[in-house]
ZAGU-878299 format. One line per 10 residues: number of its first residue (from 1); for each residue x, y, z of N, C-alpha, C. Coordinates in steps of 0.001 Angstrom, whole numbers, plus 500000, padded with zeros to 6 digits. Example, Ala and Ser with C-alpha at 12.3 -4.5 7.8 and 13.67 -1.06 7.14 Angstrom:
1 = 513190:494310:507800:512300:495500:507800:513200:496700:507800 ~ 512850:497750:507080:513670:498940:507140:512900:500030:507870;
END
This chain:
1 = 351404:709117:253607:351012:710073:254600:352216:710964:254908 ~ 352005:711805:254772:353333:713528:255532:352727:713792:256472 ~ 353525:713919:256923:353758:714959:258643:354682:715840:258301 ~ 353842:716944:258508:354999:718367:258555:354984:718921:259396 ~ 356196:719024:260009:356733:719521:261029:357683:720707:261176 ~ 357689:721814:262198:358514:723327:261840:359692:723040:263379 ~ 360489:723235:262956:361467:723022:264225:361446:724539:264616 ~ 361478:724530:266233:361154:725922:266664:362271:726720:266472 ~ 363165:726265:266851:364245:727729:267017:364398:728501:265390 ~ 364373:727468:264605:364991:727885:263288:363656:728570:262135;
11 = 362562:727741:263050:361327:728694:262137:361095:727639:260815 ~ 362498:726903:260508:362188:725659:258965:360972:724790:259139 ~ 360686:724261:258289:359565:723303:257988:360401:721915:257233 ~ 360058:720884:257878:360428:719898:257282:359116:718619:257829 ~ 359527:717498:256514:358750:716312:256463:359090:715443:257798 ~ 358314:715074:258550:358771:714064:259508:358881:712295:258861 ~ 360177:711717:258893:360570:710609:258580:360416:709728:259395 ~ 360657:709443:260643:360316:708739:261735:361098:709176:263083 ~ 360630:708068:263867:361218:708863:265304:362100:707763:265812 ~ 362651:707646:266985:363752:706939:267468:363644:707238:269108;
21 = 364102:706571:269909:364060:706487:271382:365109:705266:271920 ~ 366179:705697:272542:367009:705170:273112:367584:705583:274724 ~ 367824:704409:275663:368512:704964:276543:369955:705000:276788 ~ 370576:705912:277617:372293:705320:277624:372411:705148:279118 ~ 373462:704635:279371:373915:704990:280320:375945:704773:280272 ~ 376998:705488:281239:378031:705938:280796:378814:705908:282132 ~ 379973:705053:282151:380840:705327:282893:381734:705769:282791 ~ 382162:706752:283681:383747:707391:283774:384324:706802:284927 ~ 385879:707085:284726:386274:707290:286312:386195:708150:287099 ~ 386025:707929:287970:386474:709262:289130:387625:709742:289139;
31 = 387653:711261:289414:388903:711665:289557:389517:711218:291221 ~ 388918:710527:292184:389183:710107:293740:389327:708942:293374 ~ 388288:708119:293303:388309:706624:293218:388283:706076:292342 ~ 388642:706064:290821:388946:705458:289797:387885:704787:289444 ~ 388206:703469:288848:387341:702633:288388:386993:701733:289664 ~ 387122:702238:290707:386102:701497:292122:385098:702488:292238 ~ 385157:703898:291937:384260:704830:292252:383639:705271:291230 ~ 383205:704934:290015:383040:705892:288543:381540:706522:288509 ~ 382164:707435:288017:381018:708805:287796:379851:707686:286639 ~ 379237:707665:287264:377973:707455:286380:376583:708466:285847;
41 = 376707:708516:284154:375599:709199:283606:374363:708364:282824 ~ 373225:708757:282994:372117:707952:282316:371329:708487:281711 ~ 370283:708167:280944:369669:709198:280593:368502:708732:278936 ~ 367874:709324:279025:366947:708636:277689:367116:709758:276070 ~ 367333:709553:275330:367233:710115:274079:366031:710116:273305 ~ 365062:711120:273261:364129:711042:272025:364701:711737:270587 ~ 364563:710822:269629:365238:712177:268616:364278:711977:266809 ~ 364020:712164:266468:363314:712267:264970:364153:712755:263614 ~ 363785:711468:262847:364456:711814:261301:363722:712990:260440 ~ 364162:713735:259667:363544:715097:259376:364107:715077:258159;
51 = 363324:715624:257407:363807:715295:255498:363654:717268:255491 ~ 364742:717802:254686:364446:719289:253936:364106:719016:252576 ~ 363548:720582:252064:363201:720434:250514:364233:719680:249416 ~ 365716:719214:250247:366253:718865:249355:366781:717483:249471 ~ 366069:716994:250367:365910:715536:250598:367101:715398:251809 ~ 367677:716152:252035:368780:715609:253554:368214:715734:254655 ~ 368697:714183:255035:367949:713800:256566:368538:714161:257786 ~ 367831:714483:258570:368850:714678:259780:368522:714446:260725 ~ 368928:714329:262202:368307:713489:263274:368176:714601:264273 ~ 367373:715490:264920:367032:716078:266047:366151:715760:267106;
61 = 366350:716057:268511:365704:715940:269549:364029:716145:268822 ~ 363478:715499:269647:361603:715331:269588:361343:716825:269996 ~ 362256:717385:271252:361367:718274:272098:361774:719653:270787 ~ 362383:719852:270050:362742:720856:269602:361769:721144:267917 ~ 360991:719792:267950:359782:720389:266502:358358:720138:267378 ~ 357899:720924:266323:356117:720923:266508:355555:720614:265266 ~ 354603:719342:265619:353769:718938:264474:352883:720460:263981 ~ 353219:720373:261927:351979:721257:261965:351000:720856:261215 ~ 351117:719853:260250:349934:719315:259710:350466:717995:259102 ~ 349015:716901:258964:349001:715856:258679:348008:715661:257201;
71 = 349339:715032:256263:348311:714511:255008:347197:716216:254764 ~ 348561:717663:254857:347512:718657:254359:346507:719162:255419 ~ 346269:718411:256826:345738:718903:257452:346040:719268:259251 ~ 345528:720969:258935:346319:721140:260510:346314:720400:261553 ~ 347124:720370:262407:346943:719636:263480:345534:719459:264412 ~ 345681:720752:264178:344433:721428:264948:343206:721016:264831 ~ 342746:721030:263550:341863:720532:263049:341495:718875:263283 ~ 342541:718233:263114:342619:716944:263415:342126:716258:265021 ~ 342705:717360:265926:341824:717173:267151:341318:717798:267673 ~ 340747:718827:266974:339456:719778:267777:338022:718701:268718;
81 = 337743:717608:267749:336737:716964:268422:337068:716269:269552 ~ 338359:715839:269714:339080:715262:271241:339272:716377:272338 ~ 339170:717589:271972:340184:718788:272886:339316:719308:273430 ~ 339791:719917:274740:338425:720824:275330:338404:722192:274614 ~ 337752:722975:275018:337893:724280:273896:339098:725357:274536 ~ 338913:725234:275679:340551:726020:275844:341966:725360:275216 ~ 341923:724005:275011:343573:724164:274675:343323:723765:273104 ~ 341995:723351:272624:342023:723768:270745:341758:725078:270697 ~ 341438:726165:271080:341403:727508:270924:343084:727999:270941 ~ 344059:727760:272245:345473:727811:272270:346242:727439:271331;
91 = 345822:726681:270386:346572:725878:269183:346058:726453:267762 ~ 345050:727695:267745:344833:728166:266678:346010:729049:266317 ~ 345829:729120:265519:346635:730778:264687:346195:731816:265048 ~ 346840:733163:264906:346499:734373:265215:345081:734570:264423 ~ 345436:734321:262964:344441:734594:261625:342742:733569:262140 ~ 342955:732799:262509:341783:731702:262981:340999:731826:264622 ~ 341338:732815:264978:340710:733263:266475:340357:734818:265791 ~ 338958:735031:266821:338266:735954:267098:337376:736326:268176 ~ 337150:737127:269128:336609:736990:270379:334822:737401:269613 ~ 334469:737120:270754:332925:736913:270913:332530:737908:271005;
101 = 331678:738608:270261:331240:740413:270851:330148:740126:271674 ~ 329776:739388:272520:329141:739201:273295:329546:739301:274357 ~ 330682:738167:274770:331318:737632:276055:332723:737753:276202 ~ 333544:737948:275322:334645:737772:274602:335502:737058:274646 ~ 334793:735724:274794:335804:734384:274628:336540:733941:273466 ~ 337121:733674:273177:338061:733491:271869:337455:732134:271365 ~ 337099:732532:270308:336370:731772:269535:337070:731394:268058 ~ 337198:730035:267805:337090:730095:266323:336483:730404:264897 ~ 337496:730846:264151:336152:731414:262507:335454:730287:262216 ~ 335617:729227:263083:334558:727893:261846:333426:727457:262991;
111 = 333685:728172:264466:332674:727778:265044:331232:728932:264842 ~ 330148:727719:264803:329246:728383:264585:328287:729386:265701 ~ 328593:728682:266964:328231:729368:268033:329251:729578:269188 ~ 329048:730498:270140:330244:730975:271098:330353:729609:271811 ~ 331314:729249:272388:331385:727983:273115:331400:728848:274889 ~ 330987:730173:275147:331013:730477:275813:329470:731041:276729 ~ 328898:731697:275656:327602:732125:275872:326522:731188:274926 ~ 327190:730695:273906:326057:730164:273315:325186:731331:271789 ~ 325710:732133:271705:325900:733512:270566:326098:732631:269609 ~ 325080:732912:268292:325171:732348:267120:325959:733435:266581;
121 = 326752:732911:266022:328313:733151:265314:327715:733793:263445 ~ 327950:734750:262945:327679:734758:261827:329154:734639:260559 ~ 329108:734179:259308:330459:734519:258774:330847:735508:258470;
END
């Protein structure tokens, strides 16, 4: 099974390898009270292994990719039947939305009727 995944800032596409979740936590001293007073940091790490076309792995934060398809198929697709129709409509592509010349709800090319008025959809 692949998971492909596009990390946002950079626009790349890479294979998702697995994920990872750790917490830390970190003492310093204080610059007042030393090691009676120490600055304490904590904090949780999500981060995911990521393969490029040329097989190097690398480890980035969770929050910084977006799944885009599984085993070949969009995400989207994968949970249209779980989603309400506003946030699988939000997760289409530009190319895969079209409004309703009826009502003009944004509709998908594969739905057959408006999910808004009920307008049979032609291809």
């Amino acid at each position: 099974m692949a998971t492909i995944v596009i990390h946002k800032d950079s626009g790349k596409y890479y294979v998702l390898i697995g994920t990872g979740y750790s917490f830390y936590k970190d003492s310093l001293s204080s610059f007042f009270g030393g090691v009676l007073l120490p600055t304490e940091e904590k904090g949780e790490s999500m981060s995911a292994a990521i393969s490029d076309e040329h097989g190097v792995i690398s480890w980035v934060q969770t929050s910084e990719l977006e799944v885009v398809e599984i085993n070949g198929v969009k995400i989207v697709e994968i949970l249209r039947p779980f989603l309400s129709d506003d946030l699988s409509y939000a997760q289409l592509d530009d190319s895969e939305k079209e409004k309703c010349p009826a009502c003009e709800k944004v509709v998908s090319v594969l739905d057959e009727e408006c999910p808004g008025c009920g307008l049979r959809l032609m291809d």
